[in-house]
FIPATOR-838963 format. One line per 3 residues: number of its first residue (from 1); their letters; for each residue x, y, z of C-alpha. Coordinates in pm, whole numbers, plus 50000, padded with zeros to 5 digits. Layout:
<pts>
NUM = a = X/Y/Z  ...
</pts>
This chain:
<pts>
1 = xxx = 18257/74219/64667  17916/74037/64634  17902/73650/64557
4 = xxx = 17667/73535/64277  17378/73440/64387  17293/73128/64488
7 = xxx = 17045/72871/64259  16694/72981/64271  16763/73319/64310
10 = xxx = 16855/73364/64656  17118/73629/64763  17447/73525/64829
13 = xxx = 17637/73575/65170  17705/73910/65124  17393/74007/65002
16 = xxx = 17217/73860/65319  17468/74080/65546  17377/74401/65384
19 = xxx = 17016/74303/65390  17031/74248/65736  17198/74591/65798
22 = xxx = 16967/74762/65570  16659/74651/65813  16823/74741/66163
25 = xxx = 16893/75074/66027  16571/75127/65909  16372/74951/66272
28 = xxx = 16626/74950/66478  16688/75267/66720  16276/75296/66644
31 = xxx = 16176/74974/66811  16395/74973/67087  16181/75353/67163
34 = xxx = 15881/75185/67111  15952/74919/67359  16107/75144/67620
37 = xxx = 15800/75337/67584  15526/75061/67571  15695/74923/67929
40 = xxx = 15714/75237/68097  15311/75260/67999  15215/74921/68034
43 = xxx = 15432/74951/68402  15197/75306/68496  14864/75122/68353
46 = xxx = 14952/74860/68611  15079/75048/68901  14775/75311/68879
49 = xxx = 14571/74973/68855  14395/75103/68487  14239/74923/68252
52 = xxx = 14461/74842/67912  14192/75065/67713  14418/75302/67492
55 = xxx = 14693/75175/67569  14801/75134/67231  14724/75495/67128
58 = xxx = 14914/75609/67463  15232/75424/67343  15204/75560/67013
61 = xxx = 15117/75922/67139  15466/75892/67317  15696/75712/67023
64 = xxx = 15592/76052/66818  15653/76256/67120  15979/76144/67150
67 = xxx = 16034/76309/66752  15922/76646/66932  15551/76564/66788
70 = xxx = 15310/76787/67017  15015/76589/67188  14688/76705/67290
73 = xxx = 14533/76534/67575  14174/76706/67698  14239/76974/67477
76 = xxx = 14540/77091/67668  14843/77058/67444  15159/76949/67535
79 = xxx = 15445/77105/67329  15736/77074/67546  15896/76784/67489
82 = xxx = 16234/76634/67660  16522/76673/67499  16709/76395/67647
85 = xxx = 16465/76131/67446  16518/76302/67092  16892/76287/67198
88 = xxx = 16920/75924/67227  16677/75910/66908  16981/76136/66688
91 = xxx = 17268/75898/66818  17096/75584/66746  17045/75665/66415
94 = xxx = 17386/75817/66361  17545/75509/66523  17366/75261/66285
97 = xxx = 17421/75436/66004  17762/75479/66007  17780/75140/66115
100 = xxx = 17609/75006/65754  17823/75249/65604  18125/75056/65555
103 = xxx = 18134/75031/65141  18316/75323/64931  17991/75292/64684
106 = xxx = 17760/75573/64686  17512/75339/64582  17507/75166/64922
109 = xxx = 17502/75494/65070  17219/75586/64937  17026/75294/65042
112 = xxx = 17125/75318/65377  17045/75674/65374  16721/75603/65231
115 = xxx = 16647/75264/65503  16762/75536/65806  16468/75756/65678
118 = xxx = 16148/75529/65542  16197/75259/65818  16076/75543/66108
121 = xxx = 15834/75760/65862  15668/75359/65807  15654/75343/66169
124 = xxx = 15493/75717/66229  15223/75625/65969  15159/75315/66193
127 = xxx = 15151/75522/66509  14878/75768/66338  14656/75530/66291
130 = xxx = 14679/75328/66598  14614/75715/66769  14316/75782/66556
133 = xxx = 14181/75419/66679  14233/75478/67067  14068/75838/66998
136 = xxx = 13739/75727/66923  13765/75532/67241  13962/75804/67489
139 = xxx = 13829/76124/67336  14061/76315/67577  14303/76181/67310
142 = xxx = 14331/76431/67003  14523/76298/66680  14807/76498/66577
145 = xxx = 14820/76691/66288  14989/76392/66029  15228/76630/65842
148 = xxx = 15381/76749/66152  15421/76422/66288  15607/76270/65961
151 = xxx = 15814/76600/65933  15924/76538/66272  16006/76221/66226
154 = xxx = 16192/76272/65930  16410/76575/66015  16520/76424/66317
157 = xxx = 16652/76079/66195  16783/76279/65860  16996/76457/66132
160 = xxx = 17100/76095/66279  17150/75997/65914  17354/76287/65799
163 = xxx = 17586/76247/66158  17679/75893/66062  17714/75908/65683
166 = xxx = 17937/76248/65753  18162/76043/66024  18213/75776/65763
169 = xxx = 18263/75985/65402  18241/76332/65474  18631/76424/65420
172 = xxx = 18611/76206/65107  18298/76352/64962  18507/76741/65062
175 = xxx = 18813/76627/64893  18529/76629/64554  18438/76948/64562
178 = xxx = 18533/77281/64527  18522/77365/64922  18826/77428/65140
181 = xxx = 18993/77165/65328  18956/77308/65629  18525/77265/65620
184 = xxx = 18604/76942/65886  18828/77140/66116  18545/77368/66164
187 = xxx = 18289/77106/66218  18516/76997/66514  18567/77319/66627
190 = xxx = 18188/77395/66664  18107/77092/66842  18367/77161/67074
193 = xxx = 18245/77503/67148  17897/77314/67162  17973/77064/67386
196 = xxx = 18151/77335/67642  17864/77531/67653  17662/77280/67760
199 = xxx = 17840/77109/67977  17952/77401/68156  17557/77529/68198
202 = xxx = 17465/77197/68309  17751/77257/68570  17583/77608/68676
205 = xxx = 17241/77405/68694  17385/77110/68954  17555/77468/69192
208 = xxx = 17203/77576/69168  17004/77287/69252  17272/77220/69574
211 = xxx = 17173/77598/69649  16805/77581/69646  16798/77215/69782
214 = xxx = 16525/77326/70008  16343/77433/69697  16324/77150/69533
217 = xxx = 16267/76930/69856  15925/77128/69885  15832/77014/69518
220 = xxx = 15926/76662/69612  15659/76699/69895  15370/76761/69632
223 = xxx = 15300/76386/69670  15377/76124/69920  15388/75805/69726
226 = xxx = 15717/75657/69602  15594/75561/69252  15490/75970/69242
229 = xxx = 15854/76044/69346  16011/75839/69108  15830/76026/68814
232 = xxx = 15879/76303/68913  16264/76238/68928  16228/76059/68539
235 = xxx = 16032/76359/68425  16338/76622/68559  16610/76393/68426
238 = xxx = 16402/76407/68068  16378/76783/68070  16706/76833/68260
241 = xxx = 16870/76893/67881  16567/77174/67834  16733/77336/68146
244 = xxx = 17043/77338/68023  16952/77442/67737  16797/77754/67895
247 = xxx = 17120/77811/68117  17301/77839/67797  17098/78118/67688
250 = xxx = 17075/78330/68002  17487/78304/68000  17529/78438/67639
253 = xxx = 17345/78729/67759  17016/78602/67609  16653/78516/67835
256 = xxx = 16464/78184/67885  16052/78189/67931  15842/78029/68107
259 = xxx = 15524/78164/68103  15465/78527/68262  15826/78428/68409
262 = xxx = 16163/78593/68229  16488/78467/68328  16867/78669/68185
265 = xxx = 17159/78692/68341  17044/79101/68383  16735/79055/68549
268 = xxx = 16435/78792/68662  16055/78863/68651  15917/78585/68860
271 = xxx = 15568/78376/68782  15448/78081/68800  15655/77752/68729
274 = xxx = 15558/77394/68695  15599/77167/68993  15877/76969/68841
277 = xxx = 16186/76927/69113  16464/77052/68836  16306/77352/68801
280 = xxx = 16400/77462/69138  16732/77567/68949  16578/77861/68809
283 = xxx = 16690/78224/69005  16433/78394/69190  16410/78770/69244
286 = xxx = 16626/78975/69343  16901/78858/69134  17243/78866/69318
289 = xxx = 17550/78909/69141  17666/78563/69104  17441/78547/68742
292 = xxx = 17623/78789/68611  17918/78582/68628  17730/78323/68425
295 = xxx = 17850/78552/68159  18229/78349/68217  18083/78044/68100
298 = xxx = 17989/78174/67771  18355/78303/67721  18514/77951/67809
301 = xxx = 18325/77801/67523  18472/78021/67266  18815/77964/67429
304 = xxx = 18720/77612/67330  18631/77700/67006  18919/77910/66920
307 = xxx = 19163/77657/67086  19028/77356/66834  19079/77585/66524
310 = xxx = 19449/77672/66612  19514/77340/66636  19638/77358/66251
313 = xxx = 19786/77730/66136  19629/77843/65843  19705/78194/65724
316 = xxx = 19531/78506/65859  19262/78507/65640  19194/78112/65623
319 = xxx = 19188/78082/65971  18964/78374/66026  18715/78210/65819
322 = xxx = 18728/77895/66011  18683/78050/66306  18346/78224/66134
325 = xxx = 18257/77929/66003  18251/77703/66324  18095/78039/66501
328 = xxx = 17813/78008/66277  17780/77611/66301  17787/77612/66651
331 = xxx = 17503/77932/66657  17274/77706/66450  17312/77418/66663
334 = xxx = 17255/77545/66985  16950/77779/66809  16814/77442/66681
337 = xxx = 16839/77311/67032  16628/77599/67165  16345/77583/66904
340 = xxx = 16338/77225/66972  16347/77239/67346  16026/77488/67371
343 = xxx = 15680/77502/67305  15316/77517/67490  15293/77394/67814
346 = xxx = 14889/77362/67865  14782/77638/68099  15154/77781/68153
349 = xxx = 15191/77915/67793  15481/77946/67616  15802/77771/67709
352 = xxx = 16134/77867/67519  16461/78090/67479  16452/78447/67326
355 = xxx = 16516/78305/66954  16622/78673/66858  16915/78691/67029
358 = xxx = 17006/78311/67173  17160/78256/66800  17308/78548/66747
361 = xxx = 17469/78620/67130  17653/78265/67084  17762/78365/66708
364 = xxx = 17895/78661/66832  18026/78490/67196  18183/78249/66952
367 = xxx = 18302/78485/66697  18471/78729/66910  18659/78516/67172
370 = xxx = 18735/78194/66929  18923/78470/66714  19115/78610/66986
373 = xxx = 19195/78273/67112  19345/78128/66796  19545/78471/66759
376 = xxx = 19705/78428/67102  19769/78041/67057  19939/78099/66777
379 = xxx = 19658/78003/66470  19777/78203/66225  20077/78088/66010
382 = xxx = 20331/78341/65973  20408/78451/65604  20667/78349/65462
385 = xxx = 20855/78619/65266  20988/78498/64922  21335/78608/64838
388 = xxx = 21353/78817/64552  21433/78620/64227  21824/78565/64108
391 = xxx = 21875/78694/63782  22174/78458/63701  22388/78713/63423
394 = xxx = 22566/78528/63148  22904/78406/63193  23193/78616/62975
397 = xxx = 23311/78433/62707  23674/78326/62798  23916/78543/62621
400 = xxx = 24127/78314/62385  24486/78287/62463  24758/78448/62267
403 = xxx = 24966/78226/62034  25283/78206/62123  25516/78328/61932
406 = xxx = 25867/78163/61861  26171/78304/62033  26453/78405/61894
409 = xxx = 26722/78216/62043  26930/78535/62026  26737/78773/62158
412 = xxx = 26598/78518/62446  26456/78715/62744  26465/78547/63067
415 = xxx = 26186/78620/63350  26260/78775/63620  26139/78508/63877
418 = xxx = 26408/78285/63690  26717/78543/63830  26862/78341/64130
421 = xxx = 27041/78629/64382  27380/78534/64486  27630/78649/64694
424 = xxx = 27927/78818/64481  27909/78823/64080  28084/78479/63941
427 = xxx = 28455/78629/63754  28452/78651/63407  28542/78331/63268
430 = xxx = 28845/78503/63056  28974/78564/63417  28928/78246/63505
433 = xxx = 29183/78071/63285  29419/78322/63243  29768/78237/63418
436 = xxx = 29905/78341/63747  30217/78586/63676  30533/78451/63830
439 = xxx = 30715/78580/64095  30961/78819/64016  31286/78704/64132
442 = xxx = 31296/78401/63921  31261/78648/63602  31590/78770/63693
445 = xxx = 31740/78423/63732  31837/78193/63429  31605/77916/63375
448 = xxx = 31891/77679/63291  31962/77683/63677  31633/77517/63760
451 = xxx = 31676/77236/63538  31917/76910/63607  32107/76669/63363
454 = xxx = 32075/76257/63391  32389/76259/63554  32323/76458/63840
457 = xxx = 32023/76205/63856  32235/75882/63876  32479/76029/64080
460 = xxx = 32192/76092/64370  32099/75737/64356  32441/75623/64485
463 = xxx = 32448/75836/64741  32654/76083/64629  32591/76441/64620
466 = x = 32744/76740/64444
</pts>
């Protein structure tokens, strides 16, 4: 949050901070070009001991070449510029940016955007004129046209700008729209597959230059200074990128020019190349079969590819159209890279890739193995079957319980599981109480006999017996 401003007027803290911000992305990555480039000049001016007349108009002829602005020097125009410079240009810019890009407000966003893109097109309108000055002085020096020059310079920092503001919002600014989730997967993905591709050509170039060392130890012998060597070996680290970039297209089965010369992974017409050391990586006629196997690098980078969009399953469909989607990305990048890379080259002529097939061989290198490659490593999430729904059937109304009905107590039945099983059937209880019969011999006697008087009683207690 901003402070209030201070008395007088003056911006607070805060608004000093983003101030500051707001001018380093707007000068910043520009300036530090422009004083690279004014000491390597000033540093040639001196060693070649030249005058300083033009130097100003040489310095600014270069800041603009670094945006991929042609120059024209004694009516020879040079339209091949290196691709390392514009590089560092695009990551400068995207590094600044998304370094002032630290608020949630689109309206800072905007004016960072906007600093990232009039700070360099301010600059370009400088350079013009200090290169229409030093022309009517050097009239080997021939202004540039001034709406190439501030295209130029603005499509390549709006790239810069739209790397850094995407690093810092773009997920947010997806999660507002319509677009499917997966858009940043398949940014990743196709600057993987970039990045493999590259690095893997730039690989085939360094075997090549170790092969045809003595090559490019002839073109080193073209002068005999040190000062000559040591541009020379600037000038093929600066275009080293450019023959990469055309190593790349001869292993998607695509063709790099230069001039009369044609160079494919099928077959070389040879001509005449520039004395620059680096190009000593180039195949000369007959090819062998070792370029054909270039073709292997082309199929690693859509393993890479492929291997980046299976990192999350998405269903068959889904994660085809990620896979299309970073194929296509990737295709325009690299495409971009070509047109950018080529151009005239004085009295060589032309200088560039095949542009009708270098985008569409990687779409389809892409395409084709990045699909295969997320099939295999498992990309696509299985579908899940849904059971069939449960129709759930009412419950039966319980059945309500009979009453029950008072028993008779003479007619009581009694259930069977009450019977207890015995042995032998308990007598009748009329049998029970009836009287043992008496034995039969004391029927026949008189009962009187059985019975004695008091006397006979007494007379046993004295001891006398009858």
């Amino acid at each position: 949050m901003n402070s209030p401003p201070r008395a007088g007027g003056a911006p607070g803290p805060a608004g000093t901070r983003q101030a500051r911000e707001l001018l380093r992305v707007a000068f910043g990555p520009s300036l530090v070009a422009l004083v690279v480039i004014a000491a390597v000049v000033l540093s040639q001016l001196l060693i070649a001991n030249s005058d300083m007349t033009g130097a100003s108009g040489a310095i600014a002829s270069m800041w603009l070449g670094v945006h991929q602005v042609p120059v024209s020097i004694a009516g020879s125009a040079l339209g091949v510029m290196p691709l390392l410079p514009v590089m560092a240009m695009v990551y400068g810019t995207a590094r600044t940016t998304a370094a002032a890009v630290t608020s949630t407000s689109w309206f800072v966003t905007r004016w960072v955007v906007a600093s990232a893109l009039g700070g360099p097109v301010l600059i370009a309108a400088i350079c013009l004129a200090f290169i229409h000055d030093a022309a009517s002085v050097l009239t080997e020096l021939q202004t540039p046209d001034a709406s190439r020059a501030l295209g130029g310079v603005f499509v390549v920092h709006a790239i810069g700008a739209a790397l850094g503001v995407g690093s810092r919002v773009g997920r947010r600014l997806l999660r507002s729209t319509p677009l499917p989730a997966w858009l940043p997967d398949a940014f990743r993905a196709a600057w993987a597959g970039v990045l493999a591709l590259l690095a893997l050509s730039a690989a085939v170039v360094s075997g090549s230059l170790i092969v045809h060392w003595s090559t490019m130890h002839d073109l080193y012998s073209i002068t005999d200074s040190m000062f000559g060597q040591l541009s020379l070996t600037v000038l093929s680290v600066l275009y080293l990128p450019n023959v990469v970039v055309g190593a790349a297209a001869v292993a998607v089965g695509s063709s790099a020019h230069i001039g009369l010369a044609t160079f494919s992974a099928f077959t070389v017409l040879g001509g005449d190349v520039p004395a620059l050391p680096v190009l000593a990586a180039v195949p000369t006629p007959p090819l062998g079969p070792v370029w054909v196997a270039l073709l292997i690098v082309a199929a690693v980078a859509g393993v890479a590819l492929g291997q980046q969009c299976a990192r999350r399953p998405l269903p068959p469909l889904q994660a085809l159209a990620k896979v299309l989607v970073a194929a296509l990305v990737g295709a325009a990048a690299m495409a971009l890279l070509g047109y950018a890379g080529g151009g005239e080259l004085g009295n060589f002529g032309d200088v560039s890739v095949d542009q009708t097939t270098f985008g569409p061989a990687v779409f389809v290198w892409f395409a084709g193995i990045g699909a295969l490659t997320v099939a295999m490593s498992g990309g696509f999430q299985p579908r899940v079957r849904r059971p069939a729904p449960v129709i759930e059937e009412p419950e039966p109304e319980p059945e309500p319980e009979p009453v029950a009905e008072e028993a008779d107590p003479d007619t009581v039945e009694i259930a069977p599981e009450a019977v207890v099983a015995v042995d032998e059937p308990a007598p009748p209880i009329a049998e029970r109480t009836a009287p043992e019969p008496l034995p039969a011999d004391l029927d026949a006697e008189d009962p009187e006999d059985h019975f004695m008087a008091d006397d006979d009683m007494r007379g046993g207690r004295d001891g006398t017996t009858h």
